[in-house]
C-alpha positions in Angstrom: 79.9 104.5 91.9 81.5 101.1 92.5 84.1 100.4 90.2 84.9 96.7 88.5 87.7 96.2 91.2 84.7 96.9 93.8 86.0 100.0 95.4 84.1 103.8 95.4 85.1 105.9 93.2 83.9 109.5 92.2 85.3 109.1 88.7 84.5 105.8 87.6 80.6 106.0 85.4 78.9 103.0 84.4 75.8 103.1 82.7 73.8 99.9 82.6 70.4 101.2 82.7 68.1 99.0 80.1 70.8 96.5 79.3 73.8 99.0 78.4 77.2 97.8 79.8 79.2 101.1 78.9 81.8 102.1 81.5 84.4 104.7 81.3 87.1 106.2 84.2 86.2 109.9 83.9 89.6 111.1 84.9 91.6 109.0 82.5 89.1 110.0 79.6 89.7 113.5 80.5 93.5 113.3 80.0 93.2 111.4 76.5 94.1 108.0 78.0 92.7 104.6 77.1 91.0 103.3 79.9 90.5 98.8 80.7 88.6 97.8 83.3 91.8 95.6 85.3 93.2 99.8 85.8 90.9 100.2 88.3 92.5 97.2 90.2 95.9 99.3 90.9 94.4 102.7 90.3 95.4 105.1 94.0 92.4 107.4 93.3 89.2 105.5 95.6 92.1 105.1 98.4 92.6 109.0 98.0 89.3 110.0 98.0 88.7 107.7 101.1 91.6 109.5 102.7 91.6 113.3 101.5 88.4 115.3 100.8 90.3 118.7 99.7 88.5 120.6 96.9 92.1 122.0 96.4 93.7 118.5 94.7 94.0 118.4 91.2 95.1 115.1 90.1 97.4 114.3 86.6 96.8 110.7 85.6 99.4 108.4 83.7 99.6 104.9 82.3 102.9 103.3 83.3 104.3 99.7 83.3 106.1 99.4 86.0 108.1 96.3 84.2 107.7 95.0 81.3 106.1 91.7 82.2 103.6 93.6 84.8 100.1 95.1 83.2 99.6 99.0 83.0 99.1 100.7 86.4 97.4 104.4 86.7 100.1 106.8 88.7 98.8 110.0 89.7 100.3 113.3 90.4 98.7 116.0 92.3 98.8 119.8 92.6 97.2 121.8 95.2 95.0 124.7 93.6 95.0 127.1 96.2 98.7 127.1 97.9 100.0 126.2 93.8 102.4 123.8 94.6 103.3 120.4 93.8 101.6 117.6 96.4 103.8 114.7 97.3 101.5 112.6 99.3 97.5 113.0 98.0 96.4 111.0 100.6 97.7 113.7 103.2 97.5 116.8 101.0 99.7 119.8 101.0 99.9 120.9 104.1 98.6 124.8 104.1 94.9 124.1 102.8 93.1 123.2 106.2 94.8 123.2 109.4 95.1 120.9 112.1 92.2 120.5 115.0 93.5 122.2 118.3 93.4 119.1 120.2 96.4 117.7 117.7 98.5 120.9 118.2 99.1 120.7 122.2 102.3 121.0 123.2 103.8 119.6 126.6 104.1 122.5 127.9 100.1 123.4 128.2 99.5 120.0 129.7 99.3 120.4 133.7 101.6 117.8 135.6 100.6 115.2 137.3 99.7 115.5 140.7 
């Protein structure tokens, strides 16, 4: 669903059927936090998604201010299910869940020289 900010997001619910406006981020419910709609402005999670499909990813949400002037901006942290470690880029994943395609594994050394 398209969240406020415009962006896809698998978390984000609106219901507006009838005249409702009620719209929640499912993730930051989930975790106990507040959620505003200008979070969804900063919030990594739709450029994640775009970028990583791995059923693996379990993602910890948090509220910070990165200065005290700024407005509150989601952070994420995520944790691979299946390997059980600690991810430090989402949008690449761990590393061990799904390997790379053959054609991105060639080494020079298979290549034939040119003629």
């Amino acid at each position: 669903m398209l969240t406020p900010s415009g962006r896809e997001c698998r978390y984000f619910y609106g219901d507006y059927y009838r005249g409702r406006h009620h719209e929640e981020c499912r993730l930051l419910k989930a975790a106990g936090l507040a959620w505003r709609p200008q979070h969804c402005k900063t919030c990594p999670m739709p450029d994640i998604q775009r970028d990583n499909a791995c059923e693996h990813l379990e993602f910890a949400p948090s509220l910070k201010r990165p200065f005290l002037i700024l407005a509150e901006q989601v952070q994420l942290t995520a944790h691979c299910n299946k390997c059980a470690c600690e991810v430090s880029e989402p949008r690449i994943g761990c590393g061990q869940c799904h390997a790379l395609p053959p054609i991105f594994l060639a080494t020079t050394d298979d290549a034939d020289p040119p003629a």
